[in-house]
FIBADREN-66379 format. One record per atom (N, C-alpha, C): residue number from 1; residue in one letter; atom name; x, y, z. Coordinates in Angstrom, 1 decimal, decimal comma, padded with zeros to 4 digits. Example, Ala and Ser with C-alpha at 12.3 -4.5 7.8 and 13.67 -1.06 7.14 Angstrom:
REM FIBADREN-66379
 fiza marmar tidren      u      v      w
    1      A      N  013,2 -005,7  007,8
    1      A     CA  012,3 -004,5  007,8
    1      A      C  013,2 -003,3  007,8
    2      S      N  012,8 -002,2  007,1
    2      S     CA  013,7 -001,1  007,1
    2      S      C  012,9  000,0  007,9
//
This chain:
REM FIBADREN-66379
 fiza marmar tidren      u      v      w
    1      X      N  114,7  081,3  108,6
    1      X     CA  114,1  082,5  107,8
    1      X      C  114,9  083,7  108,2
    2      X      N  115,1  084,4  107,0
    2      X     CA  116,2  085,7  107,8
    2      X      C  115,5  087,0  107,1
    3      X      N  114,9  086,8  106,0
    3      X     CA  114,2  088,1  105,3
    3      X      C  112,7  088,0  105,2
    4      X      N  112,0  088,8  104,9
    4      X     CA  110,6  088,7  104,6
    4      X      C  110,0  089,5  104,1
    5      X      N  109,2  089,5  102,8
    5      X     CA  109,4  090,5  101,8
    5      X      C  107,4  090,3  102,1
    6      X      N  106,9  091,4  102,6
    6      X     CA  105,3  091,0  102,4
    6      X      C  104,9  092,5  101,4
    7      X      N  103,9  091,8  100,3
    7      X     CA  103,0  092,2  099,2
    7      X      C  101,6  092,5  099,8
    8      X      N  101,7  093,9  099,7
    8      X     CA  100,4  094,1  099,9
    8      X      C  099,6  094,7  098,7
    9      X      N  098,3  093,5  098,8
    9      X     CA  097,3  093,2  097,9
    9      X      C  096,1  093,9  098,2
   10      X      N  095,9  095,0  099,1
   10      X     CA  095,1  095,8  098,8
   10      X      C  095,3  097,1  099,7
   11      X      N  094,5  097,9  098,8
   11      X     CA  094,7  099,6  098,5
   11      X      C  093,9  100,2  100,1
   12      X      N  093,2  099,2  100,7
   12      X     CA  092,8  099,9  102,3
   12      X      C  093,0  100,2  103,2
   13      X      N  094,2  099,4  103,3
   13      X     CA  095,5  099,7  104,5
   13      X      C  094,5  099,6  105,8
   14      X      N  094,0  100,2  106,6
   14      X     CA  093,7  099,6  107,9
   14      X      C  092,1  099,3  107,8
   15      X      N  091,3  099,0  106,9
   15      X     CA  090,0  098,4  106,9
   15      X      C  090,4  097,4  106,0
   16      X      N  091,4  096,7  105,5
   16      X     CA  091,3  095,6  105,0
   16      X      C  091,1  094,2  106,3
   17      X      N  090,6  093,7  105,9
   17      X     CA  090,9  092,6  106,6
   17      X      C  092,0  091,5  106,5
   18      X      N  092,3  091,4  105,3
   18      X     CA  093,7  090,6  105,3
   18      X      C  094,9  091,7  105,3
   19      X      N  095,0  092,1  105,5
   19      X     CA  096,6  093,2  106,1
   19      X      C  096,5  093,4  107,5
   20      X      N  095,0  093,2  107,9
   20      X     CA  094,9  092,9  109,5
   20      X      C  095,3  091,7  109,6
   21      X      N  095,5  090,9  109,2
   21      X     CA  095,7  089,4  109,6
   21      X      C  097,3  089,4  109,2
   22      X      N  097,8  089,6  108,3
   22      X     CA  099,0  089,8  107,7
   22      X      C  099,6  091,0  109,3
   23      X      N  099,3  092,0  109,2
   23      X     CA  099,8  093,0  110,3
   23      X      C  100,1  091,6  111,7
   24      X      N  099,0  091,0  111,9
   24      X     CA  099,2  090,4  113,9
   24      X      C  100,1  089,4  113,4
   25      X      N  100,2  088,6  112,2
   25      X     CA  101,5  087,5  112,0
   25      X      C  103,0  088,2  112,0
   26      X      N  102,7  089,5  111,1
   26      X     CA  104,0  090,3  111,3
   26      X      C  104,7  090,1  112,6
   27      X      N  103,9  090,6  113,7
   27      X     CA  104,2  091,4  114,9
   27      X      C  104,5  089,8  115,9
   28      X      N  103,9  088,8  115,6
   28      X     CA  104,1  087,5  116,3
   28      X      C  105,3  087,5  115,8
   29      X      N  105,8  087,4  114,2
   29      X     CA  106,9  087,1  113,7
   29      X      C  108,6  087,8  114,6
   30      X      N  108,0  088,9  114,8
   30      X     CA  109,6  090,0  115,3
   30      X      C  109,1  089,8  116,6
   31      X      N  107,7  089,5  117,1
   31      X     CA  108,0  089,6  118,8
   31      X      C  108,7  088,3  119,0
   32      X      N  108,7  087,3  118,4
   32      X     CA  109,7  085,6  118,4
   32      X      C  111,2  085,7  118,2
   33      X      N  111,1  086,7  116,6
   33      X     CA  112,6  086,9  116,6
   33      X      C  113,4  088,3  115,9
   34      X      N  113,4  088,9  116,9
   34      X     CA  114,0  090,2  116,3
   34      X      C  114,9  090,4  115,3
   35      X      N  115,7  089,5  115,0
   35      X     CA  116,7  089,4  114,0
   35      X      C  116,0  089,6  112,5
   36      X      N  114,8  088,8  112,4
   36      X     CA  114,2  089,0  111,2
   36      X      C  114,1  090,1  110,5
   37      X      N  114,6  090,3  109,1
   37      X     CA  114,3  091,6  108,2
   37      X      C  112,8  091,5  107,6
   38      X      N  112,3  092,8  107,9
   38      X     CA  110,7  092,4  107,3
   38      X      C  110,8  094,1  106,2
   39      X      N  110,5  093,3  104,9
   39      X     CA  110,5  094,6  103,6
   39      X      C  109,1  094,8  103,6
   40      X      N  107,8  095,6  103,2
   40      X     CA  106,7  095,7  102,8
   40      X      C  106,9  096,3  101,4
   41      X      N  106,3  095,8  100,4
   41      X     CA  106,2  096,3  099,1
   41      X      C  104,7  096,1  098,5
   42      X      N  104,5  097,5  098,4
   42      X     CA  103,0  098,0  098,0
   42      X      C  103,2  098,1  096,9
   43      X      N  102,5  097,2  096,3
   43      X     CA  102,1  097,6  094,4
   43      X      C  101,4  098,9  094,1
   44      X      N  100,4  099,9  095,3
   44      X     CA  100,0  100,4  094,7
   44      X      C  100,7  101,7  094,9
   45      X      N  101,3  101,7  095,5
   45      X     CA  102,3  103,3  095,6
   45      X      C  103,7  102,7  094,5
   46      X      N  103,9  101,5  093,7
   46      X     CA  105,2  101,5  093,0
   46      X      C  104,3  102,4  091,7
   47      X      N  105,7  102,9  091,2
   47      X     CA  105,7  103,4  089,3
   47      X      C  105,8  102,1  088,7
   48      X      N  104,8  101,5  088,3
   48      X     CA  104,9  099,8  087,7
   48      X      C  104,7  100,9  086,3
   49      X      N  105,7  099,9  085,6
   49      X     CA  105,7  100,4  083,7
   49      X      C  104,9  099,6  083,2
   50      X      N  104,5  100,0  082,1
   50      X     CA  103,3  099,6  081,3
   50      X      C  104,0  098,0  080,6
   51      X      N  103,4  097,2  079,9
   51      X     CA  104,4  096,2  079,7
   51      X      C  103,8  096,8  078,3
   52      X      N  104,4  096,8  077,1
   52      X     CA  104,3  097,3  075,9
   52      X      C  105,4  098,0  075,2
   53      X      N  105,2  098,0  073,9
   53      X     CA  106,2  098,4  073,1
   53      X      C  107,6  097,8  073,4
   54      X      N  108,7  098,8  073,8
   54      X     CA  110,2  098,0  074,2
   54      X      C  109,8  097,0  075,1
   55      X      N  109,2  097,2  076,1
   55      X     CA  109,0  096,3  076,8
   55      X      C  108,8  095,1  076,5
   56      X      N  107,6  095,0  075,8
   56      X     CA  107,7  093,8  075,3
   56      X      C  108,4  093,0  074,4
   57      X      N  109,0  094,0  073,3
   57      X     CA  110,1  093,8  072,7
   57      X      C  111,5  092,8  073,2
   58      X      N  111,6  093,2  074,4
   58      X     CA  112,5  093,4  075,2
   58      X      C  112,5  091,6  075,7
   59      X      N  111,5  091,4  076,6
   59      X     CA  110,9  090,1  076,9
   59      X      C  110,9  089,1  075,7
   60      X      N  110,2  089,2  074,7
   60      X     CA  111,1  088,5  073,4
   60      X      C  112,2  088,2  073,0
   61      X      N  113,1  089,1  073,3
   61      X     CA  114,3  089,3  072,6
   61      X      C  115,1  088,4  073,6
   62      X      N  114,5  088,3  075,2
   62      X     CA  115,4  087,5  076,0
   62      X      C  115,1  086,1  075,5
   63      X      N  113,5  085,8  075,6
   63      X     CA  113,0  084,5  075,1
   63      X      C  114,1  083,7  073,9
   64      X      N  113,9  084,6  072,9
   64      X     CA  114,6  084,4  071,5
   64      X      C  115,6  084,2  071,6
   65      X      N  116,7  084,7  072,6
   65      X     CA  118,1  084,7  073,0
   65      X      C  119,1  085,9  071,7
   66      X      N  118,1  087,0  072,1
   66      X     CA  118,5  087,6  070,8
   66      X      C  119,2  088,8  071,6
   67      X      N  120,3  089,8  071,0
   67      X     CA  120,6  091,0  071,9
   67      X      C  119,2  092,2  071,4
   68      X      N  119,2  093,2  072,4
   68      X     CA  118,1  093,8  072,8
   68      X      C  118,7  095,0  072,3
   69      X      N  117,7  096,1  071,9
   69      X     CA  118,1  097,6  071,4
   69      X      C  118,3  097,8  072,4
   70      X      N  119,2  099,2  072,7
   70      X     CA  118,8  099,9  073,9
   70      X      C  117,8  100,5  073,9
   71      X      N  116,8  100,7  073,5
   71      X     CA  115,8  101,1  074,3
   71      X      C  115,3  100,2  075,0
   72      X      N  115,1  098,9  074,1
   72      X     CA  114,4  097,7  074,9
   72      X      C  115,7  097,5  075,9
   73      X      N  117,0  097,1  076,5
   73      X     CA  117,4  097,5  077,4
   73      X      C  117,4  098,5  078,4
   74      X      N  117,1  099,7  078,3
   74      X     CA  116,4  100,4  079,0
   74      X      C  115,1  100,4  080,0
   75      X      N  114,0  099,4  079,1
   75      X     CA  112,8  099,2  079,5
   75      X      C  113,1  098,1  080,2
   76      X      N  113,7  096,9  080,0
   76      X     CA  113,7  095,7  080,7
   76      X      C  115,0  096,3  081,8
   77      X      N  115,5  097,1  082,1
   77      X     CA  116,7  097,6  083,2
   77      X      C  115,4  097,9  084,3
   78      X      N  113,8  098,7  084,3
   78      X     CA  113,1  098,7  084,8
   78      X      C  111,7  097,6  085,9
   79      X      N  112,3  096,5  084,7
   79      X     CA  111,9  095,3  084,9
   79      X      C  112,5  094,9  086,2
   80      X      N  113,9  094,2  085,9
   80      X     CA  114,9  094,1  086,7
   80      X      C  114,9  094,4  087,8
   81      X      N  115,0  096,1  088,2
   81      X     CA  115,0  097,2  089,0
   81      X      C  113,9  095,8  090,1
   82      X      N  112,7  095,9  089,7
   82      X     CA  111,9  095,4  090,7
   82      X      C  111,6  094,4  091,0
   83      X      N  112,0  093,5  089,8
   83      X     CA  112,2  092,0  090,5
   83      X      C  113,2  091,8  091,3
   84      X      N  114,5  092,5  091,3
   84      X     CA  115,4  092,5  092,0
   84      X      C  115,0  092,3  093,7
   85      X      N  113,9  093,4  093,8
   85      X     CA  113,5  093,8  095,4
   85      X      C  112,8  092,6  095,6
   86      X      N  111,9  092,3  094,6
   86      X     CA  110,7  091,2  094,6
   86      X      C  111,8  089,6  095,5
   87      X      N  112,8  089,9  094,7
   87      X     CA  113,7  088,3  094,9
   87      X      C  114,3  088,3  096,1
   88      X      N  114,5  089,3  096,6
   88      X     CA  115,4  089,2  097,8
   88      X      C  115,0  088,9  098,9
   89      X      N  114,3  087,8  099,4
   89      X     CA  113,5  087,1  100,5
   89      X      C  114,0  085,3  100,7
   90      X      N  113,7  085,1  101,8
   90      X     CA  113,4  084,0  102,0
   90      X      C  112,0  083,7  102,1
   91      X      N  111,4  084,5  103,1
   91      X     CA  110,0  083,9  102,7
   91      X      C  109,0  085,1  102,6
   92      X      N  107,7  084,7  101,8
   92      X     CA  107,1  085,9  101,8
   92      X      C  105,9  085,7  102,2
   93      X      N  105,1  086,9  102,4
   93      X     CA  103,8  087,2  103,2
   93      X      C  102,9  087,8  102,0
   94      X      N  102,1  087,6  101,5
   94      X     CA  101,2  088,4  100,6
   94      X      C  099,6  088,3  101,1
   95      X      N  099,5  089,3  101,2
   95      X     CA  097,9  089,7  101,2
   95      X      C  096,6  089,8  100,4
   96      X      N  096,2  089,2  100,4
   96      X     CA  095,2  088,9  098,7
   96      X      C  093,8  089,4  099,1
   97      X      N  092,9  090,2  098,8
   97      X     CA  091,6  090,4  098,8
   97      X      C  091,1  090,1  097,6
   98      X      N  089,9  089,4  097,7
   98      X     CA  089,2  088,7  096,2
   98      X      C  088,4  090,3  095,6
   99      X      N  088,8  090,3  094,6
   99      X     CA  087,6  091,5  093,8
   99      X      C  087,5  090,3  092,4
  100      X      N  085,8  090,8  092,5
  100      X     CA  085,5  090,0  091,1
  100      X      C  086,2  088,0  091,0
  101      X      N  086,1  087,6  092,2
  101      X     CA  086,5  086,7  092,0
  101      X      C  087,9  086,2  091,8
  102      X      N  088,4  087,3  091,5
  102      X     CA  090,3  087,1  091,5
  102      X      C  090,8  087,9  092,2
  103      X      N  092,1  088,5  091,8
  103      X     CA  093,0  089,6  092,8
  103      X      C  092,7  090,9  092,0
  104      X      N  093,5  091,9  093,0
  104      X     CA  093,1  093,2  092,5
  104      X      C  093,9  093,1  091,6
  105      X      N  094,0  094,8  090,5
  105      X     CA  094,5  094,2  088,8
  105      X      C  095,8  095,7  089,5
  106      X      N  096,2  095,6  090,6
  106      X     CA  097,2  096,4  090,6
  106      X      C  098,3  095,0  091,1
  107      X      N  097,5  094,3  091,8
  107      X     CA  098,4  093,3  092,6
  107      X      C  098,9  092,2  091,2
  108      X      N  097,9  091,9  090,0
  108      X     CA  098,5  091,4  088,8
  108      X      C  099,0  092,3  088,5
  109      X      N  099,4  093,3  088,1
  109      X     CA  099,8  094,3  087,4
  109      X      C  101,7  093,9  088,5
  110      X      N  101,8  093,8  089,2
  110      X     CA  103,1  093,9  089,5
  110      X      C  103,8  092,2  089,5
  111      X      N  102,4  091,0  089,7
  111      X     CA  102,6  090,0  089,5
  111      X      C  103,4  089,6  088,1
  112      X      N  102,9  090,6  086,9
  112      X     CA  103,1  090,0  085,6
  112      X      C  104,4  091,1  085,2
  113      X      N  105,0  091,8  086,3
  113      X     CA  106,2  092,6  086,2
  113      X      C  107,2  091,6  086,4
  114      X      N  107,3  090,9  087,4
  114      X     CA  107,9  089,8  088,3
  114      X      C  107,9  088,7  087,7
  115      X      N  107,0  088,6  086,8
  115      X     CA  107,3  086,9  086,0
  115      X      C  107,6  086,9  084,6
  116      X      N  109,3  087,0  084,7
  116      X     CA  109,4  087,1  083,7
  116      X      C  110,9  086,0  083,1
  117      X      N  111,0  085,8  081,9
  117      X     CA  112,0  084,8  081,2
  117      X      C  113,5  085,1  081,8
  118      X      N  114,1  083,9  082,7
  118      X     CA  115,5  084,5  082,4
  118      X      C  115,6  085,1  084,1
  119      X      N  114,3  085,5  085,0
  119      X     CA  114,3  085,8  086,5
  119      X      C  113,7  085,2  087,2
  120      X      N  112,3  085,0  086,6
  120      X     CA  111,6  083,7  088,2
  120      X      C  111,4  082,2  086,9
  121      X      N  111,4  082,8  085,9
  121      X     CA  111,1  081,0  085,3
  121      X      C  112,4  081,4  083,9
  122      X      N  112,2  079,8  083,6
  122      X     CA  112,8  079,8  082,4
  122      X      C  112,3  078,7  081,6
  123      X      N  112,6  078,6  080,2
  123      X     CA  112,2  077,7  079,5
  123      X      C  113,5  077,1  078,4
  124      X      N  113,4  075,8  078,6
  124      X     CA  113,9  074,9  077,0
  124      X      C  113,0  074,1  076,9
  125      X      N  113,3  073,7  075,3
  125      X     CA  112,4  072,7  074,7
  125      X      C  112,6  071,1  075,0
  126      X      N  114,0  070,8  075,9
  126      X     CA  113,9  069,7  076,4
  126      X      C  113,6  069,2  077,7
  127      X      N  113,3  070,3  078,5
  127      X     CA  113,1  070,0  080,0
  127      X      C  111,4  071,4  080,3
  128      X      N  111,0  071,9  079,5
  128      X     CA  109,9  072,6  079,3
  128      X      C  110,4  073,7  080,7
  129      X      N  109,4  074,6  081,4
  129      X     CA  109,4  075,4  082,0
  129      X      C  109,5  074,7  083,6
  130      X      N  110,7  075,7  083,9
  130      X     CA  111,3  075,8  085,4
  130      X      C  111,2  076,8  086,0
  131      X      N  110,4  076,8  087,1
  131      X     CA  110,9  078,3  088,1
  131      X      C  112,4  078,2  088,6
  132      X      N  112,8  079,7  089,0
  132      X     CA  113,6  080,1  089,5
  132      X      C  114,1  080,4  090,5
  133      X      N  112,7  080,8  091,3
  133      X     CA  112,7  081,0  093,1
  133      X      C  112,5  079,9  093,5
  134      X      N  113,4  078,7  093,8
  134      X     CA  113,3  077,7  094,6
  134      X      C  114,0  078,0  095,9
  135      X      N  113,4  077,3  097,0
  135      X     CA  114,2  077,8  098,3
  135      X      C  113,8  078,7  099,3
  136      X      N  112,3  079,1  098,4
  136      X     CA  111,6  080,2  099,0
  136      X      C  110,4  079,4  099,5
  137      X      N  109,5  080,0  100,5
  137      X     CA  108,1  079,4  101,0
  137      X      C  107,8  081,1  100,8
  138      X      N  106,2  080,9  101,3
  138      X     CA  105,4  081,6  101,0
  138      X      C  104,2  081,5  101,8
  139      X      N  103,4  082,4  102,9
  139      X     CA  102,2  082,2  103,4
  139      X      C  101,2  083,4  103,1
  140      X      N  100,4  083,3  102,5
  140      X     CA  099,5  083,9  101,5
  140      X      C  097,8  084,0  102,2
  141      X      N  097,6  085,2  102,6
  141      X     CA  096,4  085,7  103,1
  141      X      C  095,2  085,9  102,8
  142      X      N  094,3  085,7  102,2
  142      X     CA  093,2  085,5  101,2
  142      X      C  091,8  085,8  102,1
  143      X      N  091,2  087,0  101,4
  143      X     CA  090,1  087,6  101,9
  143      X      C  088,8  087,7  101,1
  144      X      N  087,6  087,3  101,5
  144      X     CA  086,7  087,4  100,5
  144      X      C  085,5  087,8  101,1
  145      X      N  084,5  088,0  100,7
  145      X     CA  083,2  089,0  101,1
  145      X      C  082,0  087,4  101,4
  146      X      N  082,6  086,5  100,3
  146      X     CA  081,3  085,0  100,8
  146      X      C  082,2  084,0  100,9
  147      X      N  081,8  083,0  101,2
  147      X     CA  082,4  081,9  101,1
  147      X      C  082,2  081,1  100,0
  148      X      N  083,4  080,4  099,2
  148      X     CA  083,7  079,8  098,5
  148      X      C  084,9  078,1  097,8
  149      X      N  084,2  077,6  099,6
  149      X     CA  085,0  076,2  099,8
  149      X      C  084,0  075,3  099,4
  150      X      N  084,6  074,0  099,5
  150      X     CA  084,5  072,5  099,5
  150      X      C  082,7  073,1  099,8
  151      X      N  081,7  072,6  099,1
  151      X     CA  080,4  072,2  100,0
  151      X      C  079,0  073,6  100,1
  152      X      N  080,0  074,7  099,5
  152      X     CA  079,2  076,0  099,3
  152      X      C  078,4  076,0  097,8
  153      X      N  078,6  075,1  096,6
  153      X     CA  078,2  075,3  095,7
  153      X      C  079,0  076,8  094,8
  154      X      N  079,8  077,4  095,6
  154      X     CA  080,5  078,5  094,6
  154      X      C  082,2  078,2  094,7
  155      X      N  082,2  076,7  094,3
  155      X     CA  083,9  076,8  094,1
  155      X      C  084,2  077,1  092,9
  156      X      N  083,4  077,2  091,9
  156      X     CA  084,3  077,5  090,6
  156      X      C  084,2  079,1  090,5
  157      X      N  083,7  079,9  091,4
  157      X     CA  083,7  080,9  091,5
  157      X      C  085,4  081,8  091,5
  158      X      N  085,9  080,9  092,6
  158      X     CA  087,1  081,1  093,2
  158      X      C  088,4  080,8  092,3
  159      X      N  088,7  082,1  091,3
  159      X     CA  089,9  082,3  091,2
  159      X      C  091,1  083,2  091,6
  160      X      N  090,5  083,0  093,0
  160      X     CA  091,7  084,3  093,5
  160      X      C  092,7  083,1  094,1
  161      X      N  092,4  082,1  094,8
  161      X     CA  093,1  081,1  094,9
  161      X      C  094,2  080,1  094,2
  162      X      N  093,4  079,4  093,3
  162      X     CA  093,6  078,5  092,7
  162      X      C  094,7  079,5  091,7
  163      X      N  094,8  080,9  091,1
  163      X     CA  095,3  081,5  090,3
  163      X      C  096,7  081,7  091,1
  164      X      N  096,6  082,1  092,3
  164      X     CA  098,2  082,7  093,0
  164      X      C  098,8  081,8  093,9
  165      X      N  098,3  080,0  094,0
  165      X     CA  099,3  079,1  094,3
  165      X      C  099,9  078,7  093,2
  166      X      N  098,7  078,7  091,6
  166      X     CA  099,7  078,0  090,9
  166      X      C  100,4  078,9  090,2
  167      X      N  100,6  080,6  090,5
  167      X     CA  101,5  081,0  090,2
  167      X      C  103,1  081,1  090,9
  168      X      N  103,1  080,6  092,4
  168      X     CA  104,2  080,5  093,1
  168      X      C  104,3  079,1  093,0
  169      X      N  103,9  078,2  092,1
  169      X     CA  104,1  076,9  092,6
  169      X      C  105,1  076,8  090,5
  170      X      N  104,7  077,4  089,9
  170      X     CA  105,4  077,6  088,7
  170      X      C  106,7  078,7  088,5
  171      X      N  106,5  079,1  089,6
  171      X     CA  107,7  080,3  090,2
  171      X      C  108,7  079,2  091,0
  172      X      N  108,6  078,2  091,3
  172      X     CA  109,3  077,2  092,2
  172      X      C  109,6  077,3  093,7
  173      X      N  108,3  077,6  093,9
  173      X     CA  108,1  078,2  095,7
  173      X      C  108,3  076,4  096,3
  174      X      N  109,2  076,4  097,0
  174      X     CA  109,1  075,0  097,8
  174      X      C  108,1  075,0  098,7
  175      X      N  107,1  076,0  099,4
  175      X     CA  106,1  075,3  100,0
  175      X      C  105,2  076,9  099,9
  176      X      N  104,0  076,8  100,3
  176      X     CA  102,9  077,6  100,1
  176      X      C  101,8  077,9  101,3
  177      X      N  101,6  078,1  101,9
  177      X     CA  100,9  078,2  103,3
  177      X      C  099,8  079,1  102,6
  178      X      N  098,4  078,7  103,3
  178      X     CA  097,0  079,6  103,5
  178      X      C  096,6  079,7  104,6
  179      X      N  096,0  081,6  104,3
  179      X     CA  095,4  082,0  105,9
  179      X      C  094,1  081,9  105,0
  180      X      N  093,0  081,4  105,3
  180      X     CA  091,4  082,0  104,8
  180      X      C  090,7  082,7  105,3
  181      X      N  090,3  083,9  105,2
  181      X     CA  089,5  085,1  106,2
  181      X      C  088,3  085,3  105,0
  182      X      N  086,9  084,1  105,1
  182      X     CA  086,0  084,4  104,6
  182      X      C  084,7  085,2  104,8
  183      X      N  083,5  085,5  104,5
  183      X     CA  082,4  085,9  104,6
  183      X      C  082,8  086,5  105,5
  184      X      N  083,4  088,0  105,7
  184      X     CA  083,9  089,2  105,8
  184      X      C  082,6  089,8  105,3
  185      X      N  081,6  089,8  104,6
  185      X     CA  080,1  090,7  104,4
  185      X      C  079,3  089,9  105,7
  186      X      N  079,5  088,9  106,3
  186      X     CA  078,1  089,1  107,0
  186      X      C  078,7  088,7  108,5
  187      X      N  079,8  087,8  109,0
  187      X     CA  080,0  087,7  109,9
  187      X      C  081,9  088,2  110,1
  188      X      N  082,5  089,4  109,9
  188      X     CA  083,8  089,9  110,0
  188      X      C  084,3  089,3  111,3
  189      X      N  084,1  089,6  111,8
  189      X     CA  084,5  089,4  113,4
  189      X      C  084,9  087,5  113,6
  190      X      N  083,8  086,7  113,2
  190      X     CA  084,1  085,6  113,4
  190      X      C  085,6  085,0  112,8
  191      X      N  084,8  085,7  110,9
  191      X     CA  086,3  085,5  110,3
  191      X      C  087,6  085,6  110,2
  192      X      N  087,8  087,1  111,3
  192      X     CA  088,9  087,3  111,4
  192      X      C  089,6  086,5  112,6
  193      X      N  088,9  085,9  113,3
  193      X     CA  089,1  085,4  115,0
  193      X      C  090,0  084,1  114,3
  194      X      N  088,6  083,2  113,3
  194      X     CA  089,3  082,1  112,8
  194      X      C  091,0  081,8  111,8
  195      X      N  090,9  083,4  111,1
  195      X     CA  092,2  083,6  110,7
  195      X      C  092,9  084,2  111,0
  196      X      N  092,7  084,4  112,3
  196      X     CA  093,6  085,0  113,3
  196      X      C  094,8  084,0  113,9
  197      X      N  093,9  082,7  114,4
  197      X     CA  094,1  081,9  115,2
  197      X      C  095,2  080,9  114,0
  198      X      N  095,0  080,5  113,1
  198      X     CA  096,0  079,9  111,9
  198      X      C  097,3  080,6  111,7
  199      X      N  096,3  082,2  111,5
  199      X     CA  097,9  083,3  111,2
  199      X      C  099,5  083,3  112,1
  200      X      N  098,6  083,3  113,5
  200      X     CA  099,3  082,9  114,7
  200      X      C  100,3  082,1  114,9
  201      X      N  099,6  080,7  114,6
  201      X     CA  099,9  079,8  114,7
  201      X      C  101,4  079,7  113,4
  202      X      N  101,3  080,0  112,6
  202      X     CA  102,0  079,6  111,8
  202      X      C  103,2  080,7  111,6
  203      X      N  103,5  082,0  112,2
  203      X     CA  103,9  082,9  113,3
  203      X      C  105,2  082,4  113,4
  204      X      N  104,3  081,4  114,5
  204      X     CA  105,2  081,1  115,9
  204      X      C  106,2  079,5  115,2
  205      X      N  105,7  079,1  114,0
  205      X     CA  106,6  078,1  113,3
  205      X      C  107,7  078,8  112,7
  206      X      N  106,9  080,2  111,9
  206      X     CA  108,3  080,6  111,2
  206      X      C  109,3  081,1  112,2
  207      X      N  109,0  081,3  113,0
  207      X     CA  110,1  082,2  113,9
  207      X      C  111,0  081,4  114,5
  208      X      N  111,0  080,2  114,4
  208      X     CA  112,3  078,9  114,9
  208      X      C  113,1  079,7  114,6
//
């Protein structure tokens, strides 16, 4: 692992709980191996463009295999611009806190910048859709206020999960790692000990 591109999924910065957990893996990660490049890229300080008009225009026109106006060149050169940063990793670190049962709508909002025709997937009509980021892993931090596993009676609750593996898993992430830091409303402390102790642990793997 030489680069590390971590996504931060929420707007709290030091009362989040999972950017706490993301923050102590960092720091295990470079105290192992200094060499490592570590990027942070906050969705909520980028200028994400609206996806609309050229834009969308633009995303058709690739699909279609058609040439693009310049304006819709223009708009999709913006596109680019950020998937470019997005791609340049070996592995990445994202931080996820559940609102409403999914992710925040800035962390889709940059999700649905980044997945686009022709950069992380592609499609034909004889081999259907392929991602593009193969080669990449991924350990992904996931924060929630209850619990919502195996045995709680609220798994169908839980789309913050099930929504952002199988988005890196149709992105063609070769492997996918979870930290779980739950019921953060009534016992914080425990949760974070327990996904402390995984975060760590998987730390001291990546840093071979």
């Amino acid at each position: 692992m030489k680069k590390i591109n971590y996504i931060e999924g929420s707007p709290r910065k030091d009362r989040s709980h999972s950017m706490k957990i993301a923050k102590e893996y960092l720091d295990k990660v470079k105290e192992n191996n200094s060499g490592i490049e570590i990027k942070s890229i906050d969705p909520w300080s980028l200028d994400l463009p609206e996806f609309n008009g050229d834009m969308m225009n633009a995303k058709y026109a690739v699909i279609g295999g058609v040439d693009p106006s310049e304006n819709e060149k223009n708009a999709w050169g913006k596109v680019t611009k950020i998937f470019d940063e997005f791609a340049d990793a070996d592995h990445y670190l994202f931080s996820v806190p559940m609102w409403n049962f999914n992710i925040p709508y800035k962390l889709k909002h940059y999700i649905d910048i980044v997945t686009q025709p022709g950069l992380s997937w592609s499609y034909n009509p004889d081999d259907g859709y392929k991602g593009l980021m193969s080669g990449r892993t991924a350990t992904v931090i996931y924060a929630s206020g209850d619990g919502y596993s195996d045995g709680t009676g609220f798994e169908s609750y839980d789309l913050q999960k099930p929504y952002v593996e199988l988005w890196l898993t149709f992105l063609g992430f070769d492997k996918i790692e979870k930290v779980v830091i739950d019921r953060t409303l009534f016992s914080p402390e425990d949760a974070e000990k327990a996904a402390s102790d995984v975060a760590l642990k998987l730390a001291n793997v990546h840093s071979l």
